[in-house]
N, C-alpha and C positions, 0 to 999 in steps of 0.2 A: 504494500500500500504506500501509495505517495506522500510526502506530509502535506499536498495542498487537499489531500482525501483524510488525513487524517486532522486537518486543521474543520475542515468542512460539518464533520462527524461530531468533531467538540461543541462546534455554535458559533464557529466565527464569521458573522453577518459580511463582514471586510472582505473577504475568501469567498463569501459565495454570492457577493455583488461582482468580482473580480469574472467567475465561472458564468456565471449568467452571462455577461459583455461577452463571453471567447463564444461561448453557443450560438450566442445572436450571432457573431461575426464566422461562426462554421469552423473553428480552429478543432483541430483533431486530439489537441491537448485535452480540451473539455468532454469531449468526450470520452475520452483515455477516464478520468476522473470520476466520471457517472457511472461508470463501468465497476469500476473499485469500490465504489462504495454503496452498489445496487444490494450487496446481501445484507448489509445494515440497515435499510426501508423496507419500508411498509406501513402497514394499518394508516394509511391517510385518505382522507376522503378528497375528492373534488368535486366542488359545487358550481356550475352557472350560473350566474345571473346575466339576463338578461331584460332588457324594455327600451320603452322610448325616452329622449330627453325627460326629465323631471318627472319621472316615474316611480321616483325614492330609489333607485338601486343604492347610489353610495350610505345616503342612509341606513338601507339593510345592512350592507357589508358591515358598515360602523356597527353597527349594534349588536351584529352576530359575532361580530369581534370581541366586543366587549363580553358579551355571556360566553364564551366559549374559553377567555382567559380567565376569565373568574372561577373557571372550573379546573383552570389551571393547567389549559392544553396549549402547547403554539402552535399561534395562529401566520400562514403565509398568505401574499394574494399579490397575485398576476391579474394584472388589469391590461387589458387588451382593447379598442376601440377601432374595429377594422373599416369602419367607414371614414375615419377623420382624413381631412384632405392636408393636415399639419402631418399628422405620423405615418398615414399610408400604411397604417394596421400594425405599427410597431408595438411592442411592448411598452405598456407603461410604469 
């Protein structure tokens, strides 16, 4: 295991804002990395939300965030906006 997988595995947000950037950009490192540390995941959910403008979505998220660390889980969110004519469907 690599130490940018084993730094990854510990919690450090630094190292896997770092990993996200190489994904987005297609570098074969980060993948390398996803790989190594695939049998340490699991049990996580993925949720969509989806609507129209001012639909409350970020609302929900806010507040499912909130109940879900109070219970003392961590919480991630990849926010995505594939119609924006700014990000052309990047990550946000």
């Amino acid at each position: 295991m690599t130490e940018i997988s084993e730094q990854l595995l510990a919690g450090d947000r630094r190292i896997l804002s770092r990993v996200i950037s190489q994904l987005e950009r297609g570098a074969l490192e980060a993948a390398q990395v996803l790989k190594a540390i695939d049998s340490h995941t699991g049990g996580a959910y993925t949720v969509g939300i989806t609507g129209p403008p001012g639909a409350g979505k970020s609302t929900m998220v806010d507040r499912l965030t909130q109940l879900l660390r109070q219970e003392g889980l961590k919480v991630g969110i990849i926010g995505v906006d594939p119609t924006s004519p700014f990000t052309g469907g990047a990550i946000l």
